[in-house]
N, C-alpha and C positions, 0 to 999 in steps of 0.2 A: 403184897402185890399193889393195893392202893398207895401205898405209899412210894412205891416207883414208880406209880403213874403218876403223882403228885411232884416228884421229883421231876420226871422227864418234862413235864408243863412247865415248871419253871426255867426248868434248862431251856426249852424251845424258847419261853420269854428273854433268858437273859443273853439267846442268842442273836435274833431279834434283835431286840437292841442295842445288842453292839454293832450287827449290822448296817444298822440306824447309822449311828455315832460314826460307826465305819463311813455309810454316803456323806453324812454332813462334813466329815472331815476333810474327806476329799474335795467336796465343792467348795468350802473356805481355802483348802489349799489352793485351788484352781483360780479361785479367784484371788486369794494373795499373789499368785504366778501373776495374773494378769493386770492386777495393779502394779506390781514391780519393773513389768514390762515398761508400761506407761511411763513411770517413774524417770527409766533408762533413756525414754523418746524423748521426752524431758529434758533430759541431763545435755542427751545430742543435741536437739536443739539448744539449748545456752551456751552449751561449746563454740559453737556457730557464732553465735548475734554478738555476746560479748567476749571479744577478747581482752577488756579491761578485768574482766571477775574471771580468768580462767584458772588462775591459782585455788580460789576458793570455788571452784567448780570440778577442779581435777580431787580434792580432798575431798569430794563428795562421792564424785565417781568412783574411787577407792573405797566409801562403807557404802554403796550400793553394789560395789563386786564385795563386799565381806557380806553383804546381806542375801545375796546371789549366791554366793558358796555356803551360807547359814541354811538356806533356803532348800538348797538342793539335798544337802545332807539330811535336812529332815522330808524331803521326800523320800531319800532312800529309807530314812530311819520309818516311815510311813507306809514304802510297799514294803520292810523287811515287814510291821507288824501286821500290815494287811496278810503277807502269806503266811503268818504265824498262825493269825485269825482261820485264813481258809483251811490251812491243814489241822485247824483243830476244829471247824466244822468238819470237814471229810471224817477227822475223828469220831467226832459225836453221829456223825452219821453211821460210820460203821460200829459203833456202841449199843444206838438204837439195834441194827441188825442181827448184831451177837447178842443182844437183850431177848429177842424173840427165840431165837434159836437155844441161846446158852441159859437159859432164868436160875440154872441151878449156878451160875458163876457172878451173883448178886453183889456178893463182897467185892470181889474184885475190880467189877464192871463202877461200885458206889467208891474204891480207892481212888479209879481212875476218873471219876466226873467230881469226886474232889479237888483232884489234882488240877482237872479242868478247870475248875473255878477259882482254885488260886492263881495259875496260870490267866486266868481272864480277867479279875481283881488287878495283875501286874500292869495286863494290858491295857486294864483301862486308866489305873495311875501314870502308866507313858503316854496315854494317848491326851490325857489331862495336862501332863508337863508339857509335851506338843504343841496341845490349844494353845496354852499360856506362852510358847514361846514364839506361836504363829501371832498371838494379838499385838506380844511385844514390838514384833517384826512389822505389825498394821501399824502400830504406832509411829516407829520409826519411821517406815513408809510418809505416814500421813504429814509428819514432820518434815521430811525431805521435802515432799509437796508444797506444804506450807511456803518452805526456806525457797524452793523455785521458783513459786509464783510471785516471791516478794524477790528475788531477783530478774523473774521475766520483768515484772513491774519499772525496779530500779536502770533495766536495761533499754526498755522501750522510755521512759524516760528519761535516759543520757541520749538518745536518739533522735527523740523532739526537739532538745534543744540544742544537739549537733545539727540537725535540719534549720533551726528557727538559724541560729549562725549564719549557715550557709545561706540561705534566704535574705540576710542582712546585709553579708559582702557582694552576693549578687547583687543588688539593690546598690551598693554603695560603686561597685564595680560599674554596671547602667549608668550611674551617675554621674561619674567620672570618665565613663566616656563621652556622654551627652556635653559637658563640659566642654571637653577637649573640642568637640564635633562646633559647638557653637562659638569657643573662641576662637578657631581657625577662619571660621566664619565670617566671626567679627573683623579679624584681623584682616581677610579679603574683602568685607566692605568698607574697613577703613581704607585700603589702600584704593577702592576705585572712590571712594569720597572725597578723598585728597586730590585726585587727580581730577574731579569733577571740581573740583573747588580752584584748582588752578585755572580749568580752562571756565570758570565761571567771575576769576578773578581779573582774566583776560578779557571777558567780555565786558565785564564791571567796566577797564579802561576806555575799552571802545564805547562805552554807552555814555561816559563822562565827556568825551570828545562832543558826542553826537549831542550832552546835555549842553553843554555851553553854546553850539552854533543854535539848541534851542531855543536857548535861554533870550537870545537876543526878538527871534522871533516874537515868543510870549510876550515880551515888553510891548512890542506892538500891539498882540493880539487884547491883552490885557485894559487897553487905551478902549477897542470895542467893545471888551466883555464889560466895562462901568457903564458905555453907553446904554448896554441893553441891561442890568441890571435892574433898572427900575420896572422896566417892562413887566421880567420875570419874574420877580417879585410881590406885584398887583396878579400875576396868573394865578404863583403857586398860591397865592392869598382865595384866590376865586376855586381851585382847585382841590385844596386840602383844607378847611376851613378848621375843621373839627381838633386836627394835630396842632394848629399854630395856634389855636384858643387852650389847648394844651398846658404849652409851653408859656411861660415869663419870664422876660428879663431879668437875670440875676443884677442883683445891685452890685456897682463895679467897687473892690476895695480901694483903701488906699494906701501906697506905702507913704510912710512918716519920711518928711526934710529931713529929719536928726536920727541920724543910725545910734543905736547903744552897743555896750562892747560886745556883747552876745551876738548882733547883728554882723559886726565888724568883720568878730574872727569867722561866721561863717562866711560871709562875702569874699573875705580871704583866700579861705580853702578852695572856694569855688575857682578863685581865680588861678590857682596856683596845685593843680588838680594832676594827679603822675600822670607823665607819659604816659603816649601808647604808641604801639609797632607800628611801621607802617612801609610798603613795599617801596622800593624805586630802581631806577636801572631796569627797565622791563621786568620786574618782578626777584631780580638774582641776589638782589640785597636790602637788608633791615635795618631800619636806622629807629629812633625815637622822637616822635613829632607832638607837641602839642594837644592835645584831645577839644572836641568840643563840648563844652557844657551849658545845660540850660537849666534853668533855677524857676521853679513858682512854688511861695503857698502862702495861701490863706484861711483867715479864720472861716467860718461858714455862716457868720452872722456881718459878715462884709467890714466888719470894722477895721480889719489892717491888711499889709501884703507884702510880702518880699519878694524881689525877684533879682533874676541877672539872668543876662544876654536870651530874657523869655519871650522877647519877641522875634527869633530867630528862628527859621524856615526851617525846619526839617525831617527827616524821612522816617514816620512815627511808628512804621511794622506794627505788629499786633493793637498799639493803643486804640487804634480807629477802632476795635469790637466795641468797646464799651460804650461808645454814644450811638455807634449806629443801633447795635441792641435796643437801648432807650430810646430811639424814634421809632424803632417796629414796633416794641409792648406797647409806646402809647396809642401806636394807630391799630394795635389791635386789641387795646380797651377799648377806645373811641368806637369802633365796630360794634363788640360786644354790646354796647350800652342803648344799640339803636335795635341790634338784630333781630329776626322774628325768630318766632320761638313756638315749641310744638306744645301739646297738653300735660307734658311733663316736666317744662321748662330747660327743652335742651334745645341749643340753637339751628335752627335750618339752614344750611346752608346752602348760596343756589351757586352756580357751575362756575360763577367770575371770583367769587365769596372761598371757594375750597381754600384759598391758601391759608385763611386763618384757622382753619380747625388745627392746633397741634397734636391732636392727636390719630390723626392722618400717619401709617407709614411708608418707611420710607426706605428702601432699596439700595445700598451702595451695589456701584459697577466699576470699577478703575479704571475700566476701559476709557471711560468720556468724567470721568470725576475725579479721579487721582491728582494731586498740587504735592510742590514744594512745599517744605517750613515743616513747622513743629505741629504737633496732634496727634490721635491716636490712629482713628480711622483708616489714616492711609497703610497700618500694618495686617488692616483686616482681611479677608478673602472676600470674594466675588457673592453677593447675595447675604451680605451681613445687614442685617436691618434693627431697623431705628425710627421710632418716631419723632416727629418734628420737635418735640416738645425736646426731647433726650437730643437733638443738634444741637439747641439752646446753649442745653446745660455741656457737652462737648464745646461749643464754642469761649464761655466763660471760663471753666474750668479747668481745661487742659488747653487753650488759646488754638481750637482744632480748625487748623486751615478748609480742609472739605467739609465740614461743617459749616463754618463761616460763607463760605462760595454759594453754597446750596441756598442759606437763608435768603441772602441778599437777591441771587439767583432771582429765587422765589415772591420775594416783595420789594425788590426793585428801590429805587433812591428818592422815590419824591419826599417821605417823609424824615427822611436824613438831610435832604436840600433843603427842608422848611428847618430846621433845627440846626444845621448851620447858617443860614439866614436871621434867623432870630438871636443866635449866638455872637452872631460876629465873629468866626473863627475866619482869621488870615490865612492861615496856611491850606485852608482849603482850595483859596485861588491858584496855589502851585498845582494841586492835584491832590484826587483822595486818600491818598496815604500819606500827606502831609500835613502835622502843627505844628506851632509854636508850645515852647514850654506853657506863657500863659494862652492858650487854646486850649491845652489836656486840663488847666487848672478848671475854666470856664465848664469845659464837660463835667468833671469829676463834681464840679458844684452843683451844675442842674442834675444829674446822678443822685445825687445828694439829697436835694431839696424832693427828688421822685419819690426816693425812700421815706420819707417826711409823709406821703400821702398816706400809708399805710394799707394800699391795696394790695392783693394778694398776688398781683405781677412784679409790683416793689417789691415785697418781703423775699418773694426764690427770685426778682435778680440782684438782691441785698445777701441773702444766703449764699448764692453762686460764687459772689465776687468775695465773700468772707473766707472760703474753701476752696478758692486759687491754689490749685498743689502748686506754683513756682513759689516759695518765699523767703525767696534769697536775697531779694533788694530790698526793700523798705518794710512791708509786714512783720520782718522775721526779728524784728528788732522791739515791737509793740507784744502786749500780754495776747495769746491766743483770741481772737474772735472780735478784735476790736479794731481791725484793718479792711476794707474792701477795697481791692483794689486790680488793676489788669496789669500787667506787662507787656514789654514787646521786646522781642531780640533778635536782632538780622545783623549779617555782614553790616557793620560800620554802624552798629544802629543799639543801644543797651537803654532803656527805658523803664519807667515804672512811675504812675500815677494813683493817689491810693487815697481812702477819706479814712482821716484818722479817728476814732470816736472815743474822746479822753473825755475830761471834766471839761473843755473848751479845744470841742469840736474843728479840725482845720484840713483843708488840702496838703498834697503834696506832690510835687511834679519834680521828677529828677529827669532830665533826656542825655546822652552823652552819643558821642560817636566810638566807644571804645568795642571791640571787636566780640561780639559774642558775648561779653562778660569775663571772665577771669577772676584769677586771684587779687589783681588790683583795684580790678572792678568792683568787685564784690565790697574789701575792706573799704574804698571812695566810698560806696553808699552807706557804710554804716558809719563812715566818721559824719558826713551829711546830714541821717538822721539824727546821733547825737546830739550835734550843733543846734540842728530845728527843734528838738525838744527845748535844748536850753532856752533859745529865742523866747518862747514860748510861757518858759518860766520865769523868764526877766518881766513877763511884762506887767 
């Protein structure tokens, strides 16, 4: 009897746990279901996003339904053993019961819980081969996984840089229409430029008429303006003291009685200088006229000069910035040197005194500022600002029309009358935008000699005039940084005076009437400078 109770305890244990073995089974299965599900979500999803990998996405889809149909079979094969299990617990249960009742059928009752237990030994061998082909099945899952996620990867990847693409041709698309948008643009302001040029070419003649009935005039007036000269001259002397003690006398050079060949051939060229256009017939026809040229340069230590037709009157556009400049920095040295000053040693300035602070700024308006010609400014908007000191550097450097207006505007002409006075420049008596070849030479010398002082107004307006963005006439033809120099170009007006800074130091004045400049323009000034270097080496 002990020993059938010792039997039945163990039975109860080994049923137990297989019952055990039974729940665990199931919740690995449940959850291998619910990984494979995923798996599937997966697969849907890459279906979708790439259709470049659908090939190797459909072969996948194919051993996740073979693992799907693996899967389900061994569920069946899983509830067949679970009701194998239960009806051989119901067995064992009614064994227990026939045990109580039956004890004299002992044999029988130990045949059949043998049988049980071989039968539960098979079961647990299936339930074993199961496991192992549930973990194979995790495996392969897990693999699948793997293989997904390094195609979600490779596919949100082809996708970046099918966006970064798209972002590029947009971009280039924006481009190219902006493009389009600004050369229409252009091409509408060239056509009302040209037309503005016509009726400006129109008034050009009407103003030539009204200059010659002037011209006669002036002669007259001219006859007065010597009488009072002297007058004017003891004022601006009594007036501006500080500016014309400033300024010296450049010593005048001399050109040599005996030209050398070097001299020859450039005198030559000069004379013998291409054509340029030039309209007649009220404007309907173009013929090839003579150009004018004017010639100066010298050494900067006065000892020699060449020149042709440089004492000739003419309309010098932009070149006037560079001297007038050089009489405003001197009179606003001359200022500084006297000015009070606070306990920091900054200067006070009182209410008549503000112009010279350039660090004052300063307000474009177009309304009442806006000029003709070349510069930057006039492409600015309304409320663009700037200090006075940055006009300067706009007026040298980019030859900025409303820049220029403002300064002068600002500090007025006395010290440019004392500096054309001292100078002796001719073509001032025509008018202020008027010199002679040797008049820009005479500037570009005292320029020169201001640089020589080595104050800190010299050096930025020696730095300014080195960093000319124009350097298509004379500079462009010297080593980088060893030209300062201004330009000027207007209707009938093509210029450039420049201080060359070689082993022997010289000016250089080219003035022409050629039309804006051009391609003949252009090539004129370099065979020019050529020639003045040779001069130069001859001697």
């Amino acid at each position: 009897m002990n020993r059938i109770k010792g039997r039945d305890r163990i039975l109860a244990v080994l049923c137990l746990a297989l019952a055990a073995a039974t729940v665990i089974l199931t919740v690995q299965c449940v959850r291998a279901a619910g990984e494979l599900r995923e798996a599937m979500q997966v697969r849907d999803s890459l279906s979708v996003s790439a259709d470049a990998l659908r090939g190797e996405l459909d072969t996948l889809n194919g051993e996740l339904d073979r693992l799907e149909s693996e899967r389900v079979r061994s569920e069946e094969d899983l509830s067949d053993k679970t009701a194998k299990i239960e009806s051989l617990e119901e067995l064992i249960s009614g064994l227990h019961d026939e045990r109580d009742s039956l004890s004299g059928e002992n044999g029988a009752l130990a045949a059949q819980l043998e049988e049980a237990n071989r039968v539960a030994d098979i079961l647990r061998e299936d339930i074993e081969t199961l496991s192992r082909r549930v973990d194979a099945k995790k495996e392969a899952a897990s693999v699948l996984r793997e293989r997904s996620r390094q195609l979600t990867e490779a596919v949100e990847s082809l996708e970046g840089e099918l966006s970064e693409a798209q972002d590029a041709l947009d971009d280039r698309d924006t481009a190219l229409s902006d493009a389009k948008k600004k050369l229409m643009k252009t091409q509408s302001e060239l056509k009302v430029a040209q037309s503005e040029r016509n009726d400006a070419m129109d008034e050009l003649e009407d103003a030539k008429d009204e200059l010659d009935s002037a011209k006669s005039e002036l002669k007259e007036a001219r006859e007065a303006l010597d009488a009072s000269e002297k007058a004017r001259q003891s004022a601006e002397e009594k007036l501006i003291p500080a500016v014309t003690a400033k300024i010296t006398p450049v010593q005048e050079p001399q050109q040599s009685a005996e030209l050398n060949d070097a001299e020859k051939t450039l005198l030559d060229t000069l004379a013998n200088a291409p054509d340029r256009w030039d309209w007649i017939d009220n404007k309907t026809r173009l013929i090839s006229v003579k150009p004018i040229v004017a010639y100066y340069t010298a050494a900067v230590d006065g000892t020699e000069e060449l020149a042709y037709n440089a004492d000739t009157v003419l309309y010098c556009a932009s070149l006037i910035k560079a001297p007038y400049i050089l009489s405003v920095l001197c009179e606003i040295e001359n200022f500084e040197k006297t000015a009070e000053r606070d306990g920091e040693g900054k200067i006070v300035y009182r209410s008549w005194e503000k112009k010279y602070d350039l660090d004052e700024e300063w307000v474009y308006d177009p309304a009442t500022m806006k000029t003709d010609g070349s510069g930057e400014i006039q492409n600015e908007e309304k409320g663009f600002r700037l200090t006075w000191r940055e006009l300067f550097e706009y007026t040298l450097l980019y030859s900025d029309n409303i820049a220029f207006s403002q300064i002068y505007n600002r500090f007025g002409f006395a010290s440019f009358n004392s500096l054309v006075w001292q100078l002796g420049l001719e073509g001032q008596k025509t008018g202020f935008m008027y010199l002679t070849a040797r008049d820009a030479g005479k500037c570009a010398l005292e320029i020169r000699r201001y640089f020589e002082t080595g104050s800190d107004y010299a050096n930025w307006m020696k730095d300014l005039m080195t960093r000319s963005l124009y350097g298509e006439m004379i500079a462009v033809y010297y080593p980088a940084g060893t030209v300062a120099h201004k330009y000027g170009w207007d209707v009938n007006a093509f210029h450039d005076m420049a201080i060359v800074e070689v082993e022997k130091p010289y000016v250089l004045v080219l003035m022409t009437d050629y039309e804006d400049g051009g391609n003949a323009a252009f090539a004129f000034f370099g065979t020019v400078v050529e020639l003045t270097k040779a001069v130069y080496a001859s001697k």
